[in-house]
C-alpha positions in Angstrom: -96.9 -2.6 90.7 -94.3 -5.4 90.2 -92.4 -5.3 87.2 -92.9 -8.6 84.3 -89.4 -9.9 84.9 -87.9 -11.5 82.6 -90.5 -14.0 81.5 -91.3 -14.2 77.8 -94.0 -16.0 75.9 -93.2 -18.5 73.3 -94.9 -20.4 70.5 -94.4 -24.4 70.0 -94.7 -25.5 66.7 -94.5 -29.2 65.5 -91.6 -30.3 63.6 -93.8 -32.3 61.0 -96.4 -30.2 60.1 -95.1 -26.6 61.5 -98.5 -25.8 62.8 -98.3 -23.3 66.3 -100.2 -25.6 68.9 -98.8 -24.3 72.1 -98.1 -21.3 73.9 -96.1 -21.2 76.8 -93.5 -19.3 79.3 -89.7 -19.2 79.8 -87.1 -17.1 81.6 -85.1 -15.3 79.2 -82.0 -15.3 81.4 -81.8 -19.1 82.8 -82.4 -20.3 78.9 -81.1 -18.9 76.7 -81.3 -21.6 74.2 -84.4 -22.4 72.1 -86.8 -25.0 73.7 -87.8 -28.7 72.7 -90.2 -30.3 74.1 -92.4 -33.3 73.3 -96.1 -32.6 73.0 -99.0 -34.1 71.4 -100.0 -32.5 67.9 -103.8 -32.8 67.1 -103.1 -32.2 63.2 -101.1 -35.1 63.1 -102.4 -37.4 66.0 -99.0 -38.7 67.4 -96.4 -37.1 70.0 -94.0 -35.3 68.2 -91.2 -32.5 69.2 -92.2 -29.4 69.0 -89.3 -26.5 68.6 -89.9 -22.7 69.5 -91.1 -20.2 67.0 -91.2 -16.8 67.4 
């Protein structure tokens, strides 16, 4: 059986209302910094950047 690698799952939270909307991947050695991505939030109905939560 292969081993999980280094592949982590992460939350996305929006940066207005800090509610968890995403879920998603990332490779714990390639980035190492925290990720920032633009998404759309349904609780406030605009595309705003969502930061990673642990």
């Amino acid at each position: 059986m292969a081993a999980k690698g280094n592949r982590i799952l992460v939350y996305l939270s929006c940066s207005k209302c800090k509610s968890k909307n995403y879920v998603t991947s990332k490779n714990r050695v390639k980035t190492t910094n925290k990720l920032k991505l633009s998404k759309f939030c349904k609780h406030c109905k605009t595309h705003t950047e969502h930061n990673e939560v642990k």
